[in-house]
TORSEVEX-405858 format. One record per atom (N, C-alpha, C): y, x, z. Coordinates in steps of 0.05 Angstrom, whole numbers. Atoms other than C-alpha are relative to their C-alpha. Last residue first. Layout:
py/px/pz
Y/X/Z
...
***
This chain:
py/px/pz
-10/17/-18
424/-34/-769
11/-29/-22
8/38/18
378/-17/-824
14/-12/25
18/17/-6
397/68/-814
-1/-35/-10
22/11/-11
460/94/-834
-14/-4/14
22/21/20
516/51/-858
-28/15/8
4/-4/29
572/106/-834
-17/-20/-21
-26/3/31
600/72/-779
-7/3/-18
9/34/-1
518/69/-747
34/1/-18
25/17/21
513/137/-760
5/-21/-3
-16/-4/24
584/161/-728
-19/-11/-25
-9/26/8
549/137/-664
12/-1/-32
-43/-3/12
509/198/-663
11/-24/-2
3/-1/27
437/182/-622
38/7/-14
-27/10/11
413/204/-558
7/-8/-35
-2/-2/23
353/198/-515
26/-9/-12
-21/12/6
357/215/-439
-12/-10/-39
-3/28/-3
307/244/-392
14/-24/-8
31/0/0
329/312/-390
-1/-30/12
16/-10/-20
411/311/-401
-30/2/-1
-17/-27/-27
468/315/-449
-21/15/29
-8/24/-24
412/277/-506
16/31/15
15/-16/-35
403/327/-572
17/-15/21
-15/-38/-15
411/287/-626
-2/5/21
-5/-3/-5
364/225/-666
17/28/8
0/-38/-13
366/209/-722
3/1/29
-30/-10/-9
374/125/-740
-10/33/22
-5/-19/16
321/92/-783
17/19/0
-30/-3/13
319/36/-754
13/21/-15
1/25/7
242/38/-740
23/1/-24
15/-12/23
245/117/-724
4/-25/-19
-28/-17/16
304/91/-672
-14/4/-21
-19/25/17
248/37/-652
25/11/-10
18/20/20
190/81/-643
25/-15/-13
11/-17/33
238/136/-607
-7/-9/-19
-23/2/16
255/82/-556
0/14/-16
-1/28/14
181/73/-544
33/-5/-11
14/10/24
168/139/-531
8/-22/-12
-6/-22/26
219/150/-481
-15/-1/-31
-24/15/10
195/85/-442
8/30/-23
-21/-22/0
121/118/-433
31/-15/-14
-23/3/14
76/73/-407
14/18/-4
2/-10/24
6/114/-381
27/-8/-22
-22/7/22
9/86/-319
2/20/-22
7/19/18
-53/113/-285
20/-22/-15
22/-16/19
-34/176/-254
-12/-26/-17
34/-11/-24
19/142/-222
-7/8/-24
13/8/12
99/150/-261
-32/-2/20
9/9/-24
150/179/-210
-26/-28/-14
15/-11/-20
159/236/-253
-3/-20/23
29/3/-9
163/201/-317
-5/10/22
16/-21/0
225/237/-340
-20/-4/3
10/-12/-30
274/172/-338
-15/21/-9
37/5/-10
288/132/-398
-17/10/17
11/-5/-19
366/131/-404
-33/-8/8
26/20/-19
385/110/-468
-6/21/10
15/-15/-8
451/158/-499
-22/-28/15
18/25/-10
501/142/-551
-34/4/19
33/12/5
533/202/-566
5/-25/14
9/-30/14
605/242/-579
-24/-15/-5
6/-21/-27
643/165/-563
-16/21/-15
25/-14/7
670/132/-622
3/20/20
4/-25/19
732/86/-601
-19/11/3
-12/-26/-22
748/35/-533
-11/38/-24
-22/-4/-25
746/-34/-567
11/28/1
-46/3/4
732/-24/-634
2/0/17
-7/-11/24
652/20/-621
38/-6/-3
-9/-11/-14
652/-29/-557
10/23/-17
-27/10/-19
645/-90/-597
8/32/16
-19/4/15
592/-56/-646
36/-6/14
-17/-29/8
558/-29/-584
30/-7/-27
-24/-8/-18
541/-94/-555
19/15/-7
-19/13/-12
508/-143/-605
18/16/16
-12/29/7
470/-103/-646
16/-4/0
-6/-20/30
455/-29/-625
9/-24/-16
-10/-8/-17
442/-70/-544
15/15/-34
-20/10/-6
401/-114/-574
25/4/0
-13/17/21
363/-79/-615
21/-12/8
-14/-19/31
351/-28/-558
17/-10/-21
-22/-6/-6
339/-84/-508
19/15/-18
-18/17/6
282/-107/-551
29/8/15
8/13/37
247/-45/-556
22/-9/2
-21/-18/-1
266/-33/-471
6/7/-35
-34/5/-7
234/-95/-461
19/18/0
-10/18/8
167/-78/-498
32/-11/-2
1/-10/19
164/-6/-463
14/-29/-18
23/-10/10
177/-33/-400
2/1/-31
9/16/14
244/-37/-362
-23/14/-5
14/25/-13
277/-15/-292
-25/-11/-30
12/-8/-9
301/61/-326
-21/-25/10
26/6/7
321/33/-388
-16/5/19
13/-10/-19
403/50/-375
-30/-22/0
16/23/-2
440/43/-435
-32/-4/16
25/-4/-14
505/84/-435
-22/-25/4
22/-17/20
564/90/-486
-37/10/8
12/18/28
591/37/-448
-5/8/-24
-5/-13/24
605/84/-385
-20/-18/-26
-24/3/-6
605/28/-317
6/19/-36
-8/-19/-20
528/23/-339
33/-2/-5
-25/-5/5
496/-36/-373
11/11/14
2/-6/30
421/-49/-359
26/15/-11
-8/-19/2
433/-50/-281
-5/10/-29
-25/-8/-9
423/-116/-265
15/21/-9
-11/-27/1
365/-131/-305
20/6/4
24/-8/-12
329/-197/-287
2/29/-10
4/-22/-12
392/-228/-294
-20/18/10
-2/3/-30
388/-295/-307
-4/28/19
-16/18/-9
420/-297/-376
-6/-4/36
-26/-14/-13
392/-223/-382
18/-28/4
-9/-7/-7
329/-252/-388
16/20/7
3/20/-27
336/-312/-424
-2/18/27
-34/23/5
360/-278/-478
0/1/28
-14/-12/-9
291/-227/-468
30/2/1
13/1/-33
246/-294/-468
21/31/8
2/21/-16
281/-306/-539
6/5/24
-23/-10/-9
281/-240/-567
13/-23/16
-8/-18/-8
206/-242/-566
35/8/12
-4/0/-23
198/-307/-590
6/22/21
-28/20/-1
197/-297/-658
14/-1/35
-12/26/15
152/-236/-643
15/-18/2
-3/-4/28
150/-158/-638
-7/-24/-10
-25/-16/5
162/-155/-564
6/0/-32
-9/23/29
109/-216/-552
26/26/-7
13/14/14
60/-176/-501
5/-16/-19
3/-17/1
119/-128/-470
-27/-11/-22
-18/-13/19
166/-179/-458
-20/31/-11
-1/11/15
113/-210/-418
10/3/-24
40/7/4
96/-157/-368
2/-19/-32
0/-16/16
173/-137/-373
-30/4/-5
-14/-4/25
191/-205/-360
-11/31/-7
8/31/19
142/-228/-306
11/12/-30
22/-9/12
157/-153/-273
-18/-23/-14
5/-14/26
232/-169/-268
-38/15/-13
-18/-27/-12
220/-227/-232
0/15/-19
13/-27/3
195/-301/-248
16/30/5
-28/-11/12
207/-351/-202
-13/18/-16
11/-29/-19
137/-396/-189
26/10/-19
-28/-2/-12
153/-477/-206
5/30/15
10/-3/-32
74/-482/-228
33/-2/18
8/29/-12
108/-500/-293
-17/3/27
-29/14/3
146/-428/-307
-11/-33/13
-26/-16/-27
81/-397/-284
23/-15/1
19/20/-21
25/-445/-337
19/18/27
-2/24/5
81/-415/-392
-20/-16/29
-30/-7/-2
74/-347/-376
17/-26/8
0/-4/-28
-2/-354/-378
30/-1/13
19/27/-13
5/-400/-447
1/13/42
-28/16/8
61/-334/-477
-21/-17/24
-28/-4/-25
3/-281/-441
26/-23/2
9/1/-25
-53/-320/-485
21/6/23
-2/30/-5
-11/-321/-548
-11/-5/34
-36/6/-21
5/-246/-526
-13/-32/-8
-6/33/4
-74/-237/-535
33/-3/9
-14/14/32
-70/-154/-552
-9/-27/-7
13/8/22
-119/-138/-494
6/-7/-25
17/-26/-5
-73/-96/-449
-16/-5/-27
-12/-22/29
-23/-157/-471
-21/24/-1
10/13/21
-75/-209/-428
12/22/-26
35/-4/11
-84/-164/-372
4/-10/-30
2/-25/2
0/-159/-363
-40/6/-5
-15/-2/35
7/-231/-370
-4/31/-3
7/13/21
-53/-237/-315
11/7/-30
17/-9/5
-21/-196/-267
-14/7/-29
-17/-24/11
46/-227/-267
-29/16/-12
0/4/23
7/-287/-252
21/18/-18
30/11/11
-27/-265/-190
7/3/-41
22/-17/6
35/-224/-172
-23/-9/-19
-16/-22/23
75/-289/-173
-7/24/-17
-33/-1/-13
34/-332/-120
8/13/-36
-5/-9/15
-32/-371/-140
28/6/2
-23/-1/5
-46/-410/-74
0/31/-28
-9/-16/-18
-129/-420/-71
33/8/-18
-27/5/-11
-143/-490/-94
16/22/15
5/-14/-32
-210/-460/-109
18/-14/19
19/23/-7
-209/-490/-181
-4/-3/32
-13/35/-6
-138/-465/-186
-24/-11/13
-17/13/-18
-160/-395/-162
7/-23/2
8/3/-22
-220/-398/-210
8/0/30
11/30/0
-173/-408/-261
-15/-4/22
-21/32/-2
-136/-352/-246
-11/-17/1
1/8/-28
-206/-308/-237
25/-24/6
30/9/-12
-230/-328/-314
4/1/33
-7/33/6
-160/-312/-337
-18/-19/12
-32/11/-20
-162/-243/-304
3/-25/-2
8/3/-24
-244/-238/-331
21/2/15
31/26/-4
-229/-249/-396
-1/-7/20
-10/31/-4
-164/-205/-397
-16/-26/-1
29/25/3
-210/-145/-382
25/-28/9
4/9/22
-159/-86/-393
-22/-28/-11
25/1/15
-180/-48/-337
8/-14/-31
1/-26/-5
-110/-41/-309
-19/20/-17
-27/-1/9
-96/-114/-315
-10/33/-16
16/8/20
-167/-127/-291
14/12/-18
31/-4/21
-153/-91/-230
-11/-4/-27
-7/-26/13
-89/-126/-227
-14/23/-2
-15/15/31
-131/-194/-228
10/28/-3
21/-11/15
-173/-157/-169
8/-7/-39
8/-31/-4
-112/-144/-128
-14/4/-24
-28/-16/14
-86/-212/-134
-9/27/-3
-6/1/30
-152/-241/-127
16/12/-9
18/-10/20
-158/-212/-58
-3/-5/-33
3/-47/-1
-93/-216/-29
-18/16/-11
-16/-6/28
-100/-293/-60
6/22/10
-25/11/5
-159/-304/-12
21/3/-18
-19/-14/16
-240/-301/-20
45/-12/9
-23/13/18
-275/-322/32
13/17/-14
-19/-5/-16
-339/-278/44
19/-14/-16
-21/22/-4
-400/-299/21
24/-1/13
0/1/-27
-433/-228/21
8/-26/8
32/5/-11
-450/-235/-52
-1/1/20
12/31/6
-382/-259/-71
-25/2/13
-20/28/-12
-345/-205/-33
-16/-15/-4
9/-3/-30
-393/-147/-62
6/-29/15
29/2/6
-368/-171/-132
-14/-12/28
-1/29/0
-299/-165/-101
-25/-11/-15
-5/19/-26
-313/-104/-82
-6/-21/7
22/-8/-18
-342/-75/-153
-1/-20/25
10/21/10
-281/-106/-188
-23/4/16
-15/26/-12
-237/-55/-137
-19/-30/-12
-1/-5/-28
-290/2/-157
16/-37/10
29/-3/4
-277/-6/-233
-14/-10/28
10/34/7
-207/-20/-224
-21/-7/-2
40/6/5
-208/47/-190
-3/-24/-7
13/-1/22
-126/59/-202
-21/-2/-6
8/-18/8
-106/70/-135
-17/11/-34
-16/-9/3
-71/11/-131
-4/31/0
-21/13/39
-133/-24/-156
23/23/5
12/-13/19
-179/19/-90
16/-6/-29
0/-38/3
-121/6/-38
-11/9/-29
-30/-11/13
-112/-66/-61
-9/27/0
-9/-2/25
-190/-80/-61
30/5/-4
13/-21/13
-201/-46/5
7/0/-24
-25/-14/-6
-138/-95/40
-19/27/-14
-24/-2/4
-171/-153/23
7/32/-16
6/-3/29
-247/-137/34
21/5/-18
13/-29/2
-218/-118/102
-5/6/-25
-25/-30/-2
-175/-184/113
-9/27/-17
-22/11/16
-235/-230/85
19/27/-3
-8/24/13
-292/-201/131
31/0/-21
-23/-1/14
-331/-142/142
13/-25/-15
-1/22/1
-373/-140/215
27/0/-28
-15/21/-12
-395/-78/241
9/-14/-24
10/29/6
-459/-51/225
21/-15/15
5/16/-39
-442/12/257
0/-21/-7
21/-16/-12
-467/48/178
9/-11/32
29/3/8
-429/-11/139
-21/21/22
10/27/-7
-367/-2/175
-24/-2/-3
-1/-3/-19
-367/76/163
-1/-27/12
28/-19/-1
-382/68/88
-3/-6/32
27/18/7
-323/14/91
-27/10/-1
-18/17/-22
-267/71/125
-34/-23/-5
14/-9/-23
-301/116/72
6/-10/23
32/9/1
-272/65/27
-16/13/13
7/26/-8
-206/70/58
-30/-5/-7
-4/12/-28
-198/136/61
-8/-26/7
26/-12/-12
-212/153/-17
-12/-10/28
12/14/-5
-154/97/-29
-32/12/4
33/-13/-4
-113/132/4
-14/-19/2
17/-6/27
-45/108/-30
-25/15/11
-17/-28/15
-1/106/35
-27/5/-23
-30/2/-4
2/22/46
0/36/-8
-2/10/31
-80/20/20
32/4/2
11/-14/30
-94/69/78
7/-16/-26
-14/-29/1
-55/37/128
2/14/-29
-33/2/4
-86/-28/103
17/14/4
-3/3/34
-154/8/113
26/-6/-19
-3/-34/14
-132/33/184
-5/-7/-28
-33/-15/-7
-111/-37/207
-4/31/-13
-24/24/28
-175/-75/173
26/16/7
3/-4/17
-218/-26/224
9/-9/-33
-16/-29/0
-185/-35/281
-6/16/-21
-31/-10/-7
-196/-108/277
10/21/-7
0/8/31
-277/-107/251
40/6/-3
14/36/5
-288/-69/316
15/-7/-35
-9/4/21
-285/1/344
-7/-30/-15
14/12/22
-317/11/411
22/-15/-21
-15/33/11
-280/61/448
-14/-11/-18
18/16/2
-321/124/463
7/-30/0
-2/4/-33
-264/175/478
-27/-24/0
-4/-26/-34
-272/214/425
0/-15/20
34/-13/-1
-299/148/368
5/21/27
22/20/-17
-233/110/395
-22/14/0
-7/-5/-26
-188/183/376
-16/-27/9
26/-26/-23
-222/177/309
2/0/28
17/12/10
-179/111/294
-25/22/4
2/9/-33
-121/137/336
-21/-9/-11
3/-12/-20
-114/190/286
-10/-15/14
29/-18/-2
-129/154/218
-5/13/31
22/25/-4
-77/106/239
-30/13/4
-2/-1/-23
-20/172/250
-32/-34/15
6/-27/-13
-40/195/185
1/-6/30
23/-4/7
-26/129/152
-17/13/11
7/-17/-10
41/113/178
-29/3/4
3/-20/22
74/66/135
-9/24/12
-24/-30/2
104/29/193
2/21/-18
-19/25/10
56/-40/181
30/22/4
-3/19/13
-1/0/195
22/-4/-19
2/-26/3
20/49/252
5/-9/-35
-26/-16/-1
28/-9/283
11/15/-13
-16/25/18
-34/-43/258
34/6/8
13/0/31
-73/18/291
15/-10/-15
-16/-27/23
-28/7/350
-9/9/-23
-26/7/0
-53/-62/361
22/27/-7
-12/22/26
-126/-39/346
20/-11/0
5/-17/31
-120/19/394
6/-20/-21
-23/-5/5
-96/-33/448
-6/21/-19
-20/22/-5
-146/-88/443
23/23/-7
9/9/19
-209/-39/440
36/-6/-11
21/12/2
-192/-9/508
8/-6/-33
-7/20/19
-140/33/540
-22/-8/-14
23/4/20
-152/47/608
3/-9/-31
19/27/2
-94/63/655
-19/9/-28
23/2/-8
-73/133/679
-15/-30/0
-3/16/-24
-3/124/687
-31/-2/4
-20/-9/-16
19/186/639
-18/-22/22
14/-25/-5
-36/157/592
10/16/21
31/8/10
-15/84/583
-10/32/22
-13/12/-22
64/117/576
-32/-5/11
3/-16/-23
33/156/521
6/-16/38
30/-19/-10
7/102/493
9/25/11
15/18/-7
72/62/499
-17/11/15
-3/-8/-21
104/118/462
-5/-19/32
9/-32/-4
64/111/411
12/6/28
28/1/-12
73/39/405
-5/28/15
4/14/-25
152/54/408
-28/3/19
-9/-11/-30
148/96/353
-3/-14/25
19/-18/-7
101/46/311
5/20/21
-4/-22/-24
141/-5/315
-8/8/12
9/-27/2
115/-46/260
18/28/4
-22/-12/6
149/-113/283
-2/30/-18
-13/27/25
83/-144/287
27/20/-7
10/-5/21
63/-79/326
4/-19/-29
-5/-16/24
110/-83/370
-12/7/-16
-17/9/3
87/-143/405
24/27/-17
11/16/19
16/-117/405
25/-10/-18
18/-20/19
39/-52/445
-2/-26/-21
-27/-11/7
79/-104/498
-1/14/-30
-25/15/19
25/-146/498
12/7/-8
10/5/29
-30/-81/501
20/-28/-4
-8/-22/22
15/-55/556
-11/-8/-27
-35/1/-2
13/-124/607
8/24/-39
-7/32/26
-59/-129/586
16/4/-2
6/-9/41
-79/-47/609
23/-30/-21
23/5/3
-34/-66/684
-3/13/-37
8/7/35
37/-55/697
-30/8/-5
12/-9/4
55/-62/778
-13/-3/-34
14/22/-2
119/-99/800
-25/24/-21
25/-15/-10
166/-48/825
-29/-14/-4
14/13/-23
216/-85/803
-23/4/12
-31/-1/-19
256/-33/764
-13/-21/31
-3/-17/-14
181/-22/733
33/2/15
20/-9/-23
175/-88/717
3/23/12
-6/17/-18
243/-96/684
-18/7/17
-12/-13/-15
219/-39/639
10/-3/28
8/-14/-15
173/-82/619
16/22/19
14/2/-33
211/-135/612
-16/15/3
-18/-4/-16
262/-95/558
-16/-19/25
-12/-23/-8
210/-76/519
4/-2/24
20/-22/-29
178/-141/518
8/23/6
6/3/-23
249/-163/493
-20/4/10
-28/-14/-19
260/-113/445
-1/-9/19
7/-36/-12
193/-133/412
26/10/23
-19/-9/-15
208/-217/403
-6/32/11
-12/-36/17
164/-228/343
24/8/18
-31/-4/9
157/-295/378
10/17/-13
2/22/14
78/-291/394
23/-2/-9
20/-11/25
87/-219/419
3/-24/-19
-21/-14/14
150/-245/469
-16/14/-35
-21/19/21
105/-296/491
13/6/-16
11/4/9
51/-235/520
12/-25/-34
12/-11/22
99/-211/536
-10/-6/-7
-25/10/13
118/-275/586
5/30/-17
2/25/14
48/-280/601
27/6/-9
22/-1/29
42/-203/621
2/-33/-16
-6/-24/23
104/-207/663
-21/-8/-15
-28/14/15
80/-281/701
10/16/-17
14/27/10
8/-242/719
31/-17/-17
2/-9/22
43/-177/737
-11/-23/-13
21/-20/3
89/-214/789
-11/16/-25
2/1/24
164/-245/794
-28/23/3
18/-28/5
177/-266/863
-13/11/-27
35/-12/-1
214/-330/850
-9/31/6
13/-18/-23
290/-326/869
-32/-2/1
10/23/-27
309/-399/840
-11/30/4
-18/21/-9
347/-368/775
-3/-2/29
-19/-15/-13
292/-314/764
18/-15/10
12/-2/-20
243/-370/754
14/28/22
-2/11/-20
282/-403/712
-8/11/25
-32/7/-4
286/-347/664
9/-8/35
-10/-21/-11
218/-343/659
16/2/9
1/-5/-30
215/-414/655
-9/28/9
-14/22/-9
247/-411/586
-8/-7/31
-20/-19/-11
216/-347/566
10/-22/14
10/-12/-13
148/-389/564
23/15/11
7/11/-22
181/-446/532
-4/10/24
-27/15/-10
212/-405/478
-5/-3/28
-9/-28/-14
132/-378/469
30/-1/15
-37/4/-11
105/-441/468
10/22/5
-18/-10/21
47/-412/425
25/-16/15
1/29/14
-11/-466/474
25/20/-23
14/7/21
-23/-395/506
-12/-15/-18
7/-35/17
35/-372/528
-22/-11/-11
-16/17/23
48/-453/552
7/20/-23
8/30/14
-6/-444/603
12/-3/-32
32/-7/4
2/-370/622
-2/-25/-21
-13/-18/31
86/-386/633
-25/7/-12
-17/12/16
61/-446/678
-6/15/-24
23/18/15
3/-402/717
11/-20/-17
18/-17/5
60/-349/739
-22/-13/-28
-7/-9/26
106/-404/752
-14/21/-13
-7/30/25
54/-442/798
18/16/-25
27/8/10
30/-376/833
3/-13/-24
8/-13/23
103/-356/839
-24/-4/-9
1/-17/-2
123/-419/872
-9/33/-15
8/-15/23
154/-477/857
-8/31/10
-8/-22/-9
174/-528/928
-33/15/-23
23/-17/-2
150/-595/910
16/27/1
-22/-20/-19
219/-644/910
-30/32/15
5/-1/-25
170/-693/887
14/21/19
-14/35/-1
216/-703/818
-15/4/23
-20/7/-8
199/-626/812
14/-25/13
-4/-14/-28
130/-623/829
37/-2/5
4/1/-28
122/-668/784
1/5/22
-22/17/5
160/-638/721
-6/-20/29
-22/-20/-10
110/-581/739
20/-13/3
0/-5/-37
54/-627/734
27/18/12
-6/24/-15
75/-652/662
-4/2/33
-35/3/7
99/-579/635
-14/-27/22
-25/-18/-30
27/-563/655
18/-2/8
7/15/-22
-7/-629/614
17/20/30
-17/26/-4
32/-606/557
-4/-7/34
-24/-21/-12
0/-522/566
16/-34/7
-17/34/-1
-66/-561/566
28/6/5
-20/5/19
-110/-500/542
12/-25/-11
10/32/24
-168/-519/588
23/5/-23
32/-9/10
-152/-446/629
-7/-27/-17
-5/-17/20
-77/-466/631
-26/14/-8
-5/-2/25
-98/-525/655
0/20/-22
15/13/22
-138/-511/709
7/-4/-28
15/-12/5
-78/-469/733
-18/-12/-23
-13/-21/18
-31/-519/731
-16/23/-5
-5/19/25
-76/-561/773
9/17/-31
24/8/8
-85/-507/828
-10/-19/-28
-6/-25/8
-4/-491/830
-39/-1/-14
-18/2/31
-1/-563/842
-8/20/-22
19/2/14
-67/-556/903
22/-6/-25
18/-8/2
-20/-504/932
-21/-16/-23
-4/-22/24
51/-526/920
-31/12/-3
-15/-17/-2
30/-594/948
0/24/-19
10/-17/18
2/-668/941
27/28/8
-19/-19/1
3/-710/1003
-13/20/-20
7/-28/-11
-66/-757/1007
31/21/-9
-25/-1/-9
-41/-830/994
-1/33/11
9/5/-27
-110/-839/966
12/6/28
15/27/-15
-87/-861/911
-14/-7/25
-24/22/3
-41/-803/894
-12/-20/12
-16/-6/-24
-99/-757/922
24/-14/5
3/19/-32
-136/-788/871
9/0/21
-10/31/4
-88/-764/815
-14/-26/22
-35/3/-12
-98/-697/833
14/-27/2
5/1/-22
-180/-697/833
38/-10/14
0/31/-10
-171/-734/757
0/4/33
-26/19/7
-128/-675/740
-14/-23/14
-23/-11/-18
-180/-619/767
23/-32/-5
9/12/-31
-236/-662/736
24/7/27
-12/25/7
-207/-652/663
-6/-10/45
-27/10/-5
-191/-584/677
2/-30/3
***
């Protein structure tokens, strides 16, 4: 490119007439040197020379400034180029999808392809894998799909490029079953499969809980010796933690180190709640730190993780200090900060503290039901549903007892467990039992399954240690 510019600029000096041909030639060069500036500056030439724009030149513009991420830019003399009656080809379409991908603009590649076929302008594999790519960010998966049929109906080729963009479609749509498909469907047709299309079906697989899938996904890397980086290691250790193989997920990230593969915070985060899971607050505290030392971003998760490794192990001073190194990082905490935490100090000074603080900022909306004989536990953890109890047999009921008179029961809502995983083992029902046994207060038969109740007439009468 650089010689293309210096041949244009002699032609200035050598009073040689510059035109739409050797312009459109320039602009080119560029957009192959990835000089999308230097394109805008010949184009802005041709205009102030009264250069007559043709589709070559806008074609090789919207190319240029597609692949410098001007995506705006790129619709922007699309546009124009309808304005001034250009001929609009597949070369100017596919760049200006191609923009629409970069933009998270889906609706509009949609809507230029369709354009193409109103303009009889011919749709190529690239044109369909932009369009396909550009819904796949969006994870519009229908669409892709119907893409590939479209693809198939017209008898084009689909290649590497557009499996792995619907793979990640499929992906990012929660459609696991339909990843695995197109992920065999490359081996049937003899598509070579690559490190890409292979990170899109794992992250499928870690998005619908197969984490069997995914690691036979890594068996099957390993045996075509293709290529397993960052993403992949990623998206194996979530599947395998959120599948409960904390064993397996520490395994990984083992693997990770001895492959030298970067580590990122998708991967720590995973392997911290691995630890969580496992109960190895040594080695959750031991990877935090080795995130700071790393400078690698320590989000929320990370240190939600952590307070939840460190109670597994019965250190709450440790969870209070991790809890504490969150609040000063300036990281929000959510309701799984509090009921991670609230769950490692529930039975000290501080305990009723950190669960003041939150219901002052709300990190239980729905604790208090429209019926104020009700005390809905379903969001909390064993710890925070303790302290709520007290709370709630304390401070609330007394007031509502004179306000609005002795209701038949008093009922906590603790859910049935059926949307518990096989490796949560909390049981909220239990733990409000512990602290009625505590208080010393009977229970009675709850109205529904999933409920615990108690007589209010107890607490008028004196007993229990309210």
């Amino acid at each position: 490119w650089q010689l293309a510019m210096y041949l244009l600029h002699d032609m200035a000096r050598c009073s040689v007439e510059k035109n739409t041909v050797s312009y459109s030639a320039g602009i080119s060069a560029c957009e192959k040197g990835a000089q999308w500036q230097l394109a805008m500056g010949l184009l802005d030439d041709m205009a102030r020379l009264q250069v007559v724009k043709d589709t070559v030149v806008y074609s090789a513009a919207i190319s240029a400034v597609e692949k410098g991420g001007q995506w705006q830019l790129a619709l922007s003399l699309f546009a124009e180029m309808q304005r001034i009656g250009a001929q609009k080809n597949t070369v100017a379409f596919s760049a200006c999808i191609s923009a629409c991908e970069k933009g998270s603009q889906w609706q509009l590649a949609l809507g230029l392809l369709h354009d193409m076929a109103r303009s009889k302008v011919s749709k190529d594999t690239i044109v369909f894998n932009a369009a396909i790519s550009a819904c796949a960010k969006a994870g519009q998966w229908n669409h892709t799909l119907a893409l590939l049929s479209e693809m198939t109906r017209n008898q084009l080729l689909k290649n590497t490029i557009t499996y792995s963009a619907s793979i990640s479609a499929c992906e990012k749509g929660g459609q696991w079953q339909l990843a695995m498909h197109l992920l065999h469907d490359m081996t049937r047709h003899g598509i070579k499969q690559n490190t890409v299309s292979f990170s899109a079906g794992i992250s499928a697989c870690e998005k619908g809980a197969q984490w069997q899938l995914a690691t036979g996904l890594l068996d099957e890397m390993a045996r075509l010796q293709i290529v397993k980086d960052t993403v992949v290691y990623s998206a194996a250790i979530s599947a395998v933690e959120k599948g409960g193989q904390w064993q397996l997920a520490l395994s990984l990230f083992a693997e990770m180190q001895r492959n030298g593969i970067e580590k990122n915070t998708v991967a720590f985060s995973a392997c911290i709640s691995a630890c969580e899971k496992g109960s190895q607050w040594q080695l959750a505290l031991g990877l935090l730190n080795d995130m700071k030392t790393k400078s690698i971003f320590q989000d929320a998760i990370v240190f939600n993780a952590t307070i939840g490794a460190c109670e597994q192990g019965n250190q709450w001073q440790l969870a209070l200090d991790t809890f504490e190194r969150m609040v000063a990082a300036g990281l929000s905490q959510d309701l799984f900060t509090y009921n991670a935490i609230l769950d490692a100090v529930q039975d000290k000074p501080v305990g009723p503290v950190l669960f003041r603080q939150a219901l002052h900022r709300q990190v239980y909306p729905g604790l208090l039901r429209a019926d104020p004989a009700l005390l809905d536990l379903h969001d909390l953890s064993p710890g925070s549903a303790r302290l709520a109890v007290r709370w709630w047999l304390f401070e609330v009921i007394p007031d509502v007892l004179q306000r609005v008179g002795t209701p038949s029961r008093l009922e906590f809502i603790t859910g049935v467990g059926r949307h518990r995983k096989a490796w949560q083992t909390k049981d909220i029902g239990a733990a409000v039992e512990s602290i009625l046994l505590e208080l010393e207060l009977p229970q009675v038969p709850a109205s529904i399954e999933g409920r615990v109740a108690i007589d209010p007439r107890m607490l008028l009468s004196g007993v229990g240690r309210l």
